[in-house]
N, C-alpha and C positions, 0 to 999 in steps of 0.2 A: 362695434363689438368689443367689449374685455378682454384682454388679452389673459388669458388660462395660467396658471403658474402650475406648471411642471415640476413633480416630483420623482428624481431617480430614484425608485427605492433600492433596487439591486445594487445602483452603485455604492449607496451610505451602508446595506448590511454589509457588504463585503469589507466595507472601511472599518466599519465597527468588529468584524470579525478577525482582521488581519490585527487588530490592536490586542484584541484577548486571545489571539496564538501567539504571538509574541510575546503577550506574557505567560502562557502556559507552556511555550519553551522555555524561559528563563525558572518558572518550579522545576521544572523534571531537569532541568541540566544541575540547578542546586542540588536536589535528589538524586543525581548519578542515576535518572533513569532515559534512556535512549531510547523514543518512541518512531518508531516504524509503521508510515502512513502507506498499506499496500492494497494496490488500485488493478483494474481489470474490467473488461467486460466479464458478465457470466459463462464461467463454466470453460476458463483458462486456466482452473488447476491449482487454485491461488491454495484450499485448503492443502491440496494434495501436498503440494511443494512442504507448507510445513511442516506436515507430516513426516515427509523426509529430510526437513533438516534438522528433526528432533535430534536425531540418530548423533549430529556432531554438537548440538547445543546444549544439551540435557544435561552433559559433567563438566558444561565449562561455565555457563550462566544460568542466573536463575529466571527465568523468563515464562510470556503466558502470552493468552492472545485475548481481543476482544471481537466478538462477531459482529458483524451491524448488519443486519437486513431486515427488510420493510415486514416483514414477518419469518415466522418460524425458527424453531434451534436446532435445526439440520446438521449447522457446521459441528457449532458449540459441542453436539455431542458427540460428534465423529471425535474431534480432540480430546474430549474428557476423557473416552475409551482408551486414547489411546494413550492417557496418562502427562496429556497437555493441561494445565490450567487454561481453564477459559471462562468467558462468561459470552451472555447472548446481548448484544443490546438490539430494539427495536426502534425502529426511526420512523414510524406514526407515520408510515406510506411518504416519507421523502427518500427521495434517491442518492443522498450524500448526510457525511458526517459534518456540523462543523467546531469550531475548538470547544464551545460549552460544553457541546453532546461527549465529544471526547473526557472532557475533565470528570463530565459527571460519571463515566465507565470508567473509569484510574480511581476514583476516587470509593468506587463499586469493586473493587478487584481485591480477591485478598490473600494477595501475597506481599509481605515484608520486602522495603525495597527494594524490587527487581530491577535488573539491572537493563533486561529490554522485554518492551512492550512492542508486541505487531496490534497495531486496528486494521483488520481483515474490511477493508472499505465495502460498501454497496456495489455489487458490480456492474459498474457501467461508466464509459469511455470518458463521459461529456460532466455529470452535474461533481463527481468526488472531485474532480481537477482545478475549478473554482473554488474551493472551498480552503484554507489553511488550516488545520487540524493542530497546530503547535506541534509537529513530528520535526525530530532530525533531518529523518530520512524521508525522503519520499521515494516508491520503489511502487513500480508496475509489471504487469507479466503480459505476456502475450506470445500467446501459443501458434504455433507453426498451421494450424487448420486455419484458425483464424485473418489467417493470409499476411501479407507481407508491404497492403499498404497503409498497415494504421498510424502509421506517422502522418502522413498526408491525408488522412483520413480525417482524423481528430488530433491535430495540433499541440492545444494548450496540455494534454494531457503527458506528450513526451517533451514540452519547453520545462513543465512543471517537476516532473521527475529527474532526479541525477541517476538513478540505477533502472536499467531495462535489464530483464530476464526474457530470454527463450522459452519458454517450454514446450513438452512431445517434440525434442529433437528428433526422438527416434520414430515421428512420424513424416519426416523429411523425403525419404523418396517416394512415400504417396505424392504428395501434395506440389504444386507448381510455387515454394518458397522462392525469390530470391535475398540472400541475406545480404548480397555487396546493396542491391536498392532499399533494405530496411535500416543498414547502419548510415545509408547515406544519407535519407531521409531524416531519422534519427539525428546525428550530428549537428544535419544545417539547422534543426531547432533547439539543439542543446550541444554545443562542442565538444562539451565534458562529461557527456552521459558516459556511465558505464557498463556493457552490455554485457551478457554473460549469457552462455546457450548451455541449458539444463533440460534432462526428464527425468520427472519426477518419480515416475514409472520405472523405471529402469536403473535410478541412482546417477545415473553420470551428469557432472559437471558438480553435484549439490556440495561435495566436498569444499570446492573450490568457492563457492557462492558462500555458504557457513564461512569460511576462514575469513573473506572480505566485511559480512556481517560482523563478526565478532573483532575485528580490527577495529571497524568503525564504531562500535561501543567503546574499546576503549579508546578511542579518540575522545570519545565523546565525555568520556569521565575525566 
């Protein structure tokens, strides 16, 4: 019998992928724009959060978001109302962004260079995590219902991210949260992660999440 030649195709898109974020990080760092890859499962609050960090980003950057999901402009409009630039992009029923998709929605977006872009990712734990998007940042949220083992849950997705957010702190004493097992989880796949507990609902913490955003742009410039 013939021996079959095996072709990894996930391995060579990913290769080919990580080559064209890396250079679609080196345009937007030319461009002094600081793009912001943020990841979650559905329905962690990822719009909401923005929503409330309009409040401290609005007179200090000029900034927008882009939406990705497998259909509808749900988000998109929620932000427009509320005086967010955004746009919708649609991902032809896949469940993650990768750097093309992202350039071709920067390059759709129209605001004169801004200084930071969030790509509001697909939400789901597993496929946005694989993928490099050419972002600065990579930033996840995960909410306190949501429980307290998704580190260990889904791995790659907090090795991947430097910045973890909390949200619905203020749903803390319903819920059986332990946060000393989620930063410890947390840590052992990323040392350096930086954790911050916010609700988005309520305001507290976003202060402090906005200031560290906005530091890291200007780093980034």
């Amino acid at each position: 019998m013939d021996e079959v030649k095996i072709i990894e195709l996930k391995e060579s898109i990913l290769e080919d992928n990580d080559k064209d974020a890396a250079l679609l990080r080196e345009e937007l760092k030319s461009a002094g724009t600081c793009l912001v890859n943020l990841m979650s499962g559905p329905g962690s609050g990822k719009t909401t959060t923005l929503l409330a960090l309009s409040k401290y980003l609005n007179d200090t950057l000029k900034w927008g978001v882009m939406e990705a999901d497998i259909d509808s402009a749900v988000d998109a409009v929620t932000l427009q109302k509320a005086g967010i630039p955004s746009i919708q992009l649609h991902t032809g029923g896949m469940c993650h962004l990768d750097a093309d998709m992202t350039r071709q929605g920067i390059r759709s977006f129209e605001i004169e260079n801004p200084d930071l872009i969030f790509l509001e990712n697909v939400g789901n734990l597993v496929c946005p995590a694989e993928f490099d998007t050419g972002a600065a940042v990579n930033m996840t949220i995960l909410s306190v219902p949501e429980g307290d083992d998704k580190p260990a849950k889904y791995p790659l997705m907090y090795q991947t991210c430097s910045l973890l957010v909390v949200n619905k702190i203020d749903a803390l004493p319903v819920f059986d949260f332990d946060k000393e097992r989620l930063e410890r989880d947390a840590r052992k796949l990323n040392p350096d992660i930086k954790i911050f507990y916010i609700s988005a609902k309520t305001g507290e913490g976003i202060e402090d999440l906005a200031s560290y955003l906005i530091e890291k742009v200007r780093e980034w410039k």
